[in-house]
C-alpha positions as CSV (number, residue, x, y, z in Angstrom):
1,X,6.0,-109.7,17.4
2,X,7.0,-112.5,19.4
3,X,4.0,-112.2,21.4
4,X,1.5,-112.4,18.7
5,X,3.1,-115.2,16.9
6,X,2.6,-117.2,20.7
7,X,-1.0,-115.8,20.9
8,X,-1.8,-116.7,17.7
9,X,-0.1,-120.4,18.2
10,X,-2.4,-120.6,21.9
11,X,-5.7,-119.7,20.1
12,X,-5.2,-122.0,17.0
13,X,-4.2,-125.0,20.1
14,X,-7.2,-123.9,22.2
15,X,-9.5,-124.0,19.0
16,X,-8.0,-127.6,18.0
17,X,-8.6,-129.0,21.1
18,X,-12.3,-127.8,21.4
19,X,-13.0,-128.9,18.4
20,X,-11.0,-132.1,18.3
21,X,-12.3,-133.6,21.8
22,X,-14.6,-131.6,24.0
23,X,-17.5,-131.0,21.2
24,X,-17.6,-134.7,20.0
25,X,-18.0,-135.6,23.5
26,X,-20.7,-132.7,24.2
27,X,-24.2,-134.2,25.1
28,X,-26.7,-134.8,21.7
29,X,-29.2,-132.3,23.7
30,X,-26.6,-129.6,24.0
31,X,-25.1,-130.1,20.7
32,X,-29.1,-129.5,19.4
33,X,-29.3,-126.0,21.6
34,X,-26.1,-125.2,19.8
35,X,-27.0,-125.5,16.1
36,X,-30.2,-123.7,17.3
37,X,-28.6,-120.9,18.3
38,X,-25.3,-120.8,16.7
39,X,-25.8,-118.2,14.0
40,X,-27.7,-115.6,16.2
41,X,-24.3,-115.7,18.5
42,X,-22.1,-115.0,15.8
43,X,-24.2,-112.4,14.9
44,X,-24.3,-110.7,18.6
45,X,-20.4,-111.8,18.4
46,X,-20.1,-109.8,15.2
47,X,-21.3,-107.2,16.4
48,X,-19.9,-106.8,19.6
49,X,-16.1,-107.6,18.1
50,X,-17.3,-104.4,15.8
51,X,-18.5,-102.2,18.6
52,X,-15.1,-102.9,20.4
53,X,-12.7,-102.1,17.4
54,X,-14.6,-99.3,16.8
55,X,-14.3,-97.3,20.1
56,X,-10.7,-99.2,20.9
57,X,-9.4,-98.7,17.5
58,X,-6.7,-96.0,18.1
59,X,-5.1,-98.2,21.2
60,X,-5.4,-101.2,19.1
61,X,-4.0,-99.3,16.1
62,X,-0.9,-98.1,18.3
63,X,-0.1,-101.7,20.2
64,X,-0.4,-103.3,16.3
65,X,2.0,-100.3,15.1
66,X,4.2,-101.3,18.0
67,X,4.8,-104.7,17.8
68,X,4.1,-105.8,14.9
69,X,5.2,-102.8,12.3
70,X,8.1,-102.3,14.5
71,X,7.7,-98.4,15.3
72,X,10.2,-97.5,18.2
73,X,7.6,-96.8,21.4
74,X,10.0,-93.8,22.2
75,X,11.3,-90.8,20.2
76,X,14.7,-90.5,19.9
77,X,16.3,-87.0,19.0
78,X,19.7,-87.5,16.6
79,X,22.0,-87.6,19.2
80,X,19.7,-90.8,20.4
81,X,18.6,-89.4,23.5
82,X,15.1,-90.5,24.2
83,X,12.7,-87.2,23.8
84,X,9.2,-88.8,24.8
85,X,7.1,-91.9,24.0
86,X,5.0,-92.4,21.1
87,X,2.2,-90.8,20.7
88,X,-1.3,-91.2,18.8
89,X,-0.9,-88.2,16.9
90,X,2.2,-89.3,15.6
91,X,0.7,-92.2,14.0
92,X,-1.2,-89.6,12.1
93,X,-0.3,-90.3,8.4
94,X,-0.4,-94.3,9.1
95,X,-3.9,-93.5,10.4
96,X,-5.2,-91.7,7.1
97,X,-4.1,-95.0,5.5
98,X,-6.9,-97.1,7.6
99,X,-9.3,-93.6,7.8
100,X,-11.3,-96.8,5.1
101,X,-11.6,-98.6,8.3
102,X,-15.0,-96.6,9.2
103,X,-16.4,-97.3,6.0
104,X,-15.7,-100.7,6.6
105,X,-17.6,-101.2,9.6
106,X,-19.9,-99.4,8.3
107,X,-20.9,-101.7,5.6
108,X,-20.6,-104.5,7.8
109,X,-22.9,-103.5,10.2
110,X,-25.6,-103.0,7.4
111,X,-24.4,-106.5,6.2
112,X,-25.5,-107.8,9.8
113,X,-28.9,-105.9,10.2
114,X,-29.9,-107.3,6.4
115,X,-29.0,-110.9,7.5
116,X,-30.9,-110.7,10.7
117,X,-34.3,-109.3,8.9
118,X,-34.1,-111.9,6.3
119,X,-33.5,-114.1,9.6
120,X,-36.4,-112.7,11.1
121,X,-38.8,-112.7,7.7
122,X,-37.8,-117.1,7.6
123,X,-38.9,-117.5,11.4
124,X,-42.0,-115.6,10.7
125,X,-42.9,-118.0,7.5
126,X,-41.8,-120.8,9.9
127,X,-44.1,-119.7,12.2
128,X,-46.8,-118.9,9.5
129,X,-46.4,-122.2,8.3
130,X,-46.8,-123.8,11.8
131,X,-49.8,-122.1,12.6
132,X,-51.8,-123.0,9.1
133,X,-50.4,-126.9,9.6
134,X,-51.8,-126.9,13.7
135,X,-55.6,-125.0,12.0
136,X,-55.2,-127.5,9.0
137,X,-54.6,-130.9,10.9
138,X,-57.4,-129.6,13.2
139,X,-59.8,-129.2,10.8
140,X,-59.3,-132.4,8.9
141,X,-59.9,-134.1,12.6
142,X,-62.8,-132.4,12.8
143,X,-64.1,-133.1,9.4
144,X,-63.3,-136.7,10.3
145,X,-65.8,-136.5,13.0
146,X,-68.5,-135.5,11.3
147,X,-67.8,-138.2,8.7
148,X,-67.4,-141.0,11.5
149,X,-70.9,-139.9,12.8
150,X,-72.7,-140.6,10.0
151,X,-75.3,-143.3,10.6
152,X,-78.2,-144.8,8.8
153,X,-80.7,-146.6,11.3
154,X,-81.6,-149.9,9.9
155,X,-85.4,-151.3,10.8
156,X,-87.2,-154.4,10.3
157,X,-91.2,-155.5,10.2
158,X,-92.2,-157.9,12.7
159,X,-95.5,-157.5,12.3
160,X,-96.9,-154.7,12.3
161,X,-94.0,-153.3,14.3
162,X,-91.3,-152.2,12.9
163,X,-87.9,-152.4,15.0
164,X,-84.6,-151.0,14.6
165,X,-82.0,-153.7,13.8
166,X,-78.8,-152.6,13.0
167,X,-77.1,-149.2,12.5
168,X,-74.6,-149.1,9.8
169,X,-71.9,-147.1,10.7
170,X,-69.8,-144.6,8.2
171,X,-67.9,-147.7,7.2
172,X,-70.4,-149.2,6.0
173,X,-72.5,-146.9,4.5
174,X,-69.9,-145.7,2.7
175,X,-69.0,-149.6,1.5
176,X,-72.9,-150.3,0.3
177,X,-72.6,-146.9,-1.7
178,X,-69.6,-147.7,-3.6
179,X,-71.4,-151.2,-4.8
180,X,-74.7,-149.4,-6.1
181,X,-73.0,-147.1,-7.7
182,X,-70.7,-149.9,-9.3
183,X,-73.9,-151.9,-9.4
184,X,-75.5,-148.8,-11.4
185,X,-73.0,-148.6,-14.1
186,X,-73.2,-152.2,-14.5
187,X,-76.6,-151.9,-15.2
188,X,-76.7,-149.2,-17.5
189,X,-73.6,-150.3,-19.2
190,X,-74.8,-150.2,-22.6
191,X,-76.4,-146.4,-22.3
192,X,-73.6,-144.9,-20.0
193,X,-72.8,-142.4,-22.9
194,X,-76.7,-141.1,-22.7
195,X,-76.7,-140.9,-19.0
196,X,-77.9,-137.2,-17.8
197,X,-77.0,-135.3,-14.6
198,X,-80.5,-136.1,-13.1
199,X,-79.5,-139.9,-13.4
200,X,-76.5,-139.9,-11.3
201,X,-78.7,-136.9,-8.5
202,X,-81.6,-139.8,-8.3
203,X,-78.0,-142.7,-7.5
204,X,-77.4,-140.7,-4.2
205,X,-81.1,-139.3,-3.2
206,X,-82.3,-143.3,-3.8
207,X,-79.3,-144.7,-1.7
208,X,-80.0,-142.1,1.0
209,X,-83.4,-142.5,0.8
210,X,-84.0,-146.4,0.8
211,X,-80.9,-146.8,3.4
212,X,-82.6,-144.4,6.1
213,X,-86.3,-145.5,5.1
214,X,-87.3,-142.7,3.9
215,X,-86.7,-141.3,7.7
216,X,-83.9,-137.8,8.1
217,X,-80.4,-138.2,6.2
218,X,-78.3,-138.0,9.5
219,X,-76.3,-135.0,7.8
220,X,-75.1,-137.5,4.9
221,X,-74.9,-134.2,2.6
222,X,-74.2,-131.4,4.5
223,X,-71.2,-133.5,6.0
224,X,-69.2,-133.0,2.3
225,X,-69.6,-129.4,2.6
226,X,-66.7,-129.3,5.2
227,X,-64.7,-131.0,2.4
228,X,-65.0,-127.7,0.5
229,X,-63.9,-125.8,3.5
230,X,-60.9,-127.7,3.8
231,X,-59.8,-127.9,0.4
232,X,-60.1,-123.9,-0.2
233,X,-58.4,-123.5,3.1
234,X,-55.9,-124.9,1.4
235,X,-55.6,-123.7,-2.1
236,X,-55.9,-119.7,-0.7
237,X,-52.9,-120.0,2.0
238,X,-50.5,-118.0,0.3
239,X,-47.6,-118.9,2.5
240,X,-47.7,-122.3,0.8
241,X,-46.1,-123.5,-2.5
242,X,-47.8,-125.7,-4.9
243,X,-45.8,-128.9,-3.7
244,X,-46.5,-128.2,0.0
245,X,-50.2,-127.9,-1.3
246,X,-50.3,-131.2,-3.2
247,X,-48.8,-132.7,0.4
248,X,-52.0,-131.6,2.1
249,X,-54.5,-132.2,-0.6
250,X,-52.7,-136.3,-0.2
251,X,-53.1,-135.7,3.7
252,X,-56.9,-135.5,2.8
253,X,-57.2,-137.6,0.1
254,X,-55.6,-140.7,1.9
255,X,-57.9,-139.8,4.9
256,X,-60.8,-140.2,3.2
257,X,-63.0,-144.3,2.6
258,X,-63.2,-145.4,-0.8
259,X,-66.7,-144.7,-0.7
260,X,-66.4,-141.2,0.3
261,X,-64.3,-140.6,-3.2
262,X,-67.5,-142.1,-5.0
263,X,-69.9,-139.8,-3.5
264,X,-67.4,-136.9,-3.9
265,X,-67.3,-137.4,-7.9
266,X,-71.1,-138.3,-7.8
267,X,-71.5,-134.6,-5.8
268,X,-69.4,-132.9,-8.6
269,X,-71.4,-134.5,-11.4
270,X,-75.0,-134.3,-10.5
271,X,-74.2,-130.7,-8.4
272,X,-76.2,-128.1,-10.0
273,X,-74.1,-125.0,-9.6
274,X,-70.9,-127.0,-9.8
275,X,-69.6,-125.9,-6.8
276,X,-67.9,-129.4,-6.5
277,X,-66.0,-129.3,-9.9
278,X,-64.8,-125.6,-9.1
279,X,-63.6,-126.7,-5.4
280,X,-61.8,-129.7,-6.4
281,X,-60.2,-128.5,-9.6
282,X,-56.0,-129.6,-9.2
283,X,-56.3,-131.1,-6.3
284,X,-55.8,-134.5,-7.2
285,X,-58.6,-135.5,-4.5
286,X,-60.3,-138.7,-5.8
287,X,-57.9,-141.4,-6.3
288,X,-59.9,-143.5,-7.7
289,X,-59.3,-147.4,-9.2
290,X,-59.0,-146.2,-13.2
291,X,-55.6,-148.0,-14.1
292,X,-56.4,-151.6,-16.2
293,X,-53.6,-153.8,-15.2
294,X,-52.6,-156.8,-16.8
295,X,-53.3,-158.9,-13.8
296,X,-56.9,-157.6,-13.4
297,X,-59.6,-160.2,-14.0
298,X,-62.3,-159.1,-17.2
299,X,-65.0,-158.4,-14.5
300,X,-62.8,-155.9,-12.9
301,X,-61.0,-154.7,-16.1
302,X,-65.3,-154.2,-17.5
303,X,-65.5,-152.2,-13.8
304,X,-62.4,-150.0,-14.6
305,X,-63.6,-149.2,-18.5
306,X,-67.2,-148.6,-17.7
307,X,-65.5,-146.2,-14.7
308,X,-63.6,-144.3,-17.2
309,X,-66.4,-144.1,-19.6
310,X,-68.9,-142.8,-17.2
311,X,-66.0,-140.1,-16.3
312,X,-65.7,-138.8,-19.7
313,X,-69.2,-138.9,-20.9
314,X,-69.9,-136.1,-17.9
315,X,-66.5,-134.1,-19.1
316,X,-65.6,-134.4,-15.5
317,X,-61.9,-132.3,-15.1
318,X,-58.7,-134.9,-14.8
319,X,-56.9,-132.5,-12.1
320,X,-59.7,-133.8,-10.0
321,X,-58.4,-137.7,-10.0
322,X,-54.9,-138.5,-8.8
323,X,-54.5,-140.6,-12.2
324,X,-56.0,-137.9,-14.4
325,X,-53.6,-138.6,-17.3
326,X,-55.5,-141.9,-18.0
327,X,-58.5,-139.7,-18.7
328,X,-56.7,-137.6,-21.3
């Protein structure tokens, strides 16, 4: 009994000191590689302590009867002469007491092989996760590029020769389309409400068209069909939640000019099988300037309303806009 009680005191000492001095002091980098690995060893511990009771149980069972029950280690006849030493089988009857002890271990065991497949099952959505955010990001690089290459050629007469100028990047392209199309509601300000889906196709096809001089597009429209890619990407990964998927639809909205978000709602209004509207549904995509703040000037609180109205008039879906509830 004695013997215990000093074990036990030496373990709870050893224990004290480990954890009082030698872990605080530990390294960060080896304190990291712990918590990485700490519940897998308890685990393998676990099961190891398990494994070792099981097949040691009956010595264990006989040194615990010993000294800390106090059964006599010999057997004494009456007259107290000693007849033999203890033997398993005469711990027989204690032994039916802790027969439970199989069941025990039993059920543990099972306990540890569920907690390492639910284990296993979060690594594997880690993983899963991992491998859609590494496609995801390198997509959205991607489609940046093919944005970024945009150009529109810019000529002049001199003449009768006419010479390239300038070349307006994606920059500004996308800058000059966002003032026609706030130049084209300001001009048709008083008939926004009467405006038809032919009106707002002729916006882009005359900016492309009178930009470029009447030469190729340079891949101005086929560029926003990666945007669809992307965003169904997205929306079908089942491994994601809704807020994880509202995180990456911001990744691509904040990624995206100004501009860009013009010709996007232009795209899903003048688009004739609404392929636009049907990809972009609650995505929150184009964050665009609705909000009339008390600080804005009248010419940009008229730029906000005639926004709004030209929004509405085409029935255009609020889970499209970041600020949807203003169109509500």
């Amino acid at each position: 009994m004695l013997n215990i009680l000093i074990g036990c005191f030496l373990g709870f000492f050893i224990c004290f000191v480990v954890f009082r001095w030698v872990i605080p002091n530990l390294p960060e980098s080896f304190k990291e590689k712990v918590k990485k690995y700490f519940v897998p060893a308890v685990i393998v511990a676990i099961i190891l302590l398990a494994l070792i009771l099981y097949f040691f149980l009956p010595l264990a069972f006989k040194f615990v009867a010993i000294n800390l029950w106090g059964i006599p280690e010999t057997i004494k006849n009456s007259k107290g002469v000693v007849t033999g030493t203890l033997q398993l089988t005469d711990l027989g009857p204690l032994g039916d007491i802790y027969g439970s002890l199989n069941t025990l271990f039993t059920s543990l065991t099972l306990g540890v092989i569920a907690y390492t497949a639910i284990l296993q099952y979060r690594v594997s959505k880690v993983m899963q996760k991992d491998s859609f955010k590494n496609m995801f990001y390198s997509l959205l690089e991607q489609n940046r590029e093919i944005i970024n290459s945009i150009k529109f050629p810019q000529f002049e007469k001199i003449g009768l020769i006419k010479v390239k100028s300038e070349t307006w990047d994606s920059v500004k392209i996308f800058s000059e389309l966002s003032d026609t199309f706030t130049e084209f509601l300001e001009k048709n300000h008083h008939r926004i409400e009467s405006l038809t889906k032919e009106d707002v196709r002729k916006v882009l096809r005359n900016f492309v068209t009178d930009k470029t001089k009447n030469t190729r597009s340079n891949g101005f429209y086929s560029s926003f069909k990666n945007y669809k890619s992307l965003i169904n990407y997205v929306k079908h990964e089942e491994i994601l939640n809704e807020e994880e998927k509202s995180f990456y639809f911001s990744v691509i909205r904040n990624s995206m000019y100004y501009g860009e978000k013009k010709a996007l709602l232009l795209l899903v209004i003048s688009s004739s099988n609404d392929e636009y509207l049907e990809c972009f549904k609650d995505t929150s995509l184009l964050d665009l300037k609705l909000k009339i703040l008390s600080r804005d000037l009248i010419e940009e609180r008229e730029k906000k309303e005639r926004l709004i109205r030209f929004i509405k008039h085409f029935k255009v879906d609020p889970s499209l806009f970041k600020n949807g509830d203003l169109l509500k």
